[in-house]
NUTORZA-877095 format. One record per residue (C-alpha): residue in one letter; chain; x, y, z. Coordinates in steps of 0.001 Angstrom, whole numbers, always signed. Example, Ala and Ser with C-alpha at 12.3 -4.5 7.8 and 13.67 -1.06 7.14 Angstrom:
2
{sefi A,A,{+12300,-4500,+7800}}
{sefi S,A,{+13670,-1060,+7140}}
***
This chain:
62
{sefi X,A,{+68341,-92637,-40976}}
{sefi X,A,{+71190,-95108,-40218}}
{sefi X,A,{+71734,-95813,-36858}}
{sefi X,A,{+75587,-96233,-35186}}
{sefi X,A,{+78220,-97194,-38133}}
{sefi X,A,{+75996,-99071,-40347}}
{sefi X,A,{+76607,-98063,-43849}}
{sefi X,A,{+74485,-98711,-46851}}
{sefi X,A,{+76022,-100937,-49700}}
{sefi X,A,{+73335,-98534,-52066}}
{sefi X,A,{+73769,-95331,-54209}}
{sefi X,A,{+76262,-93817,-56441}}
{sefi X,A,{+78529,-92763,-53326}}
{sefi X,A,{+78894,-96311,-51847}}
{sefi X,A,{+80052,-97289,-55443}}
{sefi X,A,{+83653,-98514,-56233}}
{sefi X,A,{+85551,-94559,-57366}}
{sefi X,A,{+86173,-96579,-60874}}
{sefi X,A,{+82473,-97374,-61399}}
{sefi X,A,{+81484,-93986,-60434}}
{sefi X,A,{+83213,-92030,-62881}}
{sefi X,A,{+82426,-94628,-65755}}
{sefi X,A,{+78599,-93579,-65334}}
{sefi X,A,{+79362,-89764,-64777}}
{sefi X,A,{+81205,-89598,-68058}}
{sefi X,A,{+78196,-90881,-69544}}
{sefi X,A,{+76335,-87874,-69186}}
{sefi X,A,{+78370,-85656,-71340}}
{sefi X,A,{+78081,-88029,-74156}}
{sefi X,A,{+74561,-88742,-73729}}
{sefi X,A,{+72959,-86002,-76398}}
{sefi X,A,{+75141,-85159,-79432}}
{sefi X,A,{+76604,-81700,-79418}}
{sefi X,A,{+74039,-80404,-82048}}
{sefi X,A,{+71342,-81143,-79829}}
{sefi X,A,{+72681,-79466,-76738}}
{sefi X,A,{+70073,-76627,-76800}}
{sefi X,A,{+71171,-74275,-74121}}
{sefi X,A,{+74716,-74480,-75137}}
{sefi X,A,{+73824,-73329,-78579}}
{sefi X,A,{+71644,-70663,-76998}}
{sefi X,A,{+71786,-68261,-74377}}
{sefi X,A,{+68433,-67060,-74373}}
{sefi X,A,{+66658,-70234,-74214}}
{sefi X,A,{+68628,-71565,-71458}}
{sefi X,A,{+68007,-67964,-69897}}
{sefi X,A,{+64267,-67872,-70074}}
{sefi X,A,{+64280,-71967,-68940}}
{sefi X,A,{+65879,-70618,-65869}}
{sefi X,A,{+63634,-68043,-64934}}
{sefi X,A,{+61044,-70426,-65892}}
{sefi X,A,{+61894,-72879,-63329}}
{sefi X,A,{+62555,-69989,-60655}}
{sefi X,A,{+59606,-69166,-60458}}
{sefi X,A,{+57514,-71942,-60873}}
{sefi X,A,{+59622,-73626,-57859}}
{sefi X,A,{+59833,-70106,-56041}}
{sefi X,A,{+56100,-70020,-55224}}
{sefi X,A,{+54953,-70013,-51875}}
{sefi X,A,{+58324,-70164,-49940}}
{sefi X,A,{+58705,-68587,-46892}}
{sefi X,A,{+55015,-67676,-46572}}
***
């Protein structure tokens, strides 16, 4: 970890605010709209969900 007030000149929060928000806009224009699979549907995004649940649920607080 960083020691006293060093800070790192790394990562998306040291990043200028303008430069940050140019690269987070990206991601909602990075797949077309028709390919957006869990916005067109429910179910699938539902069942990917439970999917990942429980595949990253296992073995916690054994």
């Amino acid at each position: 970890m960083a020691s006293g007030n060093s800070t790192s000149k790394r990562g998306f929060a040291s990043m200028d605010i303008e430069r940050q928000r140019e690269i987070a806009s990206k991601g909602g224009r990075s797949v077309p709209a028709e390919k957006r699979s869990f916005s067109q549907d429910r179910e699938l995004a539902s069942n990917a969900g439970r999917k990942g649940g429980q595949s990253t649920g296992t073995g916690r607080g054994e």
